[in-house]
C-alpha positions, 0 to 999 in steps of 0.5 A: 189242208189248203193253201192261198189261192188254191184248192184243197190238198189231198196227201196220204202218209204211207207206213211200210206194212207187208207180209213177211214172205215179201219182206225181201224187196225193203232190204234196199233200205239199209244192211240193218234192215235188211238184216233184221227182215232176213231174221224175222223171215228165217225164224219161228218165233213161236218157238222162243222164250219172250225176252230179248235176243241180241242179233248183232250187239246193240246195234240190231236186237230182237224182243219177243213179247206175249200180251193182252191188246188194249182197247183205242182209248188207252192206246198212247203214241209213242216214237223212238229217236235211236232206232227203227220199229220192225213190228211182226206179228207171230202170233194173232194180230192188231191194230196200230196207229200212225202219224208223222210226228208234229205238234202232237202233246206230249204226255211222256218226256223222251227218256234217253235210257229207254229210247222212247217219248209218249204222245197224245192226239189222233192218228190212222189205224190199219191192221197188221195180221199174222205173219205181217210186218211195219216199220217205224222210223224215228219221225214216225209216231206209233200206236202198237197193240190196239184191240179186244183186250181178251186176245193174246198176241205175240210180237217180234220187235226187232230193234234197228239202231239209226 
């Protein structure tokens, strides 16, 4: 990026991205939040059935799912207008990407129901290994579940209504 009469800029987006034994210091980014890094900190998630898991009503739910991860190519951006992404990995790990939403394409209008729009374009991939967490927030696109498509990981995305 550069500006008139300037040099060139340098900037870094930062997505929060931490294990979850030190998940402790985000609890001041709200009661939701913290309410949901204390449940993924104090259960084992190997021990739960995939499916939803309502932590206090709507407003804050969990889901466990198992699945095969998908090579780069297929992977589309995604982003949520109602609620917060805390993504942790239980079991395995991934790649993810991540840019701030922009003029990226739209492949997949939202849909009010499911609370989600899918994106295309470029974005930066990091790592997220077990026992790891990142938080997405509405202006936050994400691309979860990147990798060799032969491992089989577990997630717990635990759902943060805004």
């Amino acid at each position: 990026m550069s500006l008139p009469g300037k040099g060139r800029i340098n900037y870094a987006v930062v997505v929060i991205l931490d294990s979850i034994e030190y998940s402790g210091k985000y609890e001041g980014l709200g009661p939701r939040i913290a309410a949901a890094l204390r449940y993924l900190r104090e259960k084992d998630f190997l021990d739960f059935a995939v499916g939803e898991y309502e932590i206090d009503g709507r407003d804050l739910y969990a889901i466990v799912a198992d699945y095969n991860l998908k090579p780069l190519e297929d992977g589309r951006l995604e982003a949520h207008r109602r609620h917060i992404d805390v993504q942790f990995m239980a079991r395995g790990g991934e790649s993810m990407g991540f840019v701030l939403r922009g003029d990226q394409p739209v492949i997949s209008e939202y849909d009010e129901e499911k609370d989600y729009a899918l994106y295309g374009g470029a974005s930066s991939l990091f790592r997220v290994d077990e026992r790891m967490f990142a938080i997405f927030f509405p202006q936050d696109l994400h691309m979860p579940g990147i990798g060799d498509p032969a491992a089989e990981v577990r997630k717990v995305v635990v759902k943060v209504r805004v």
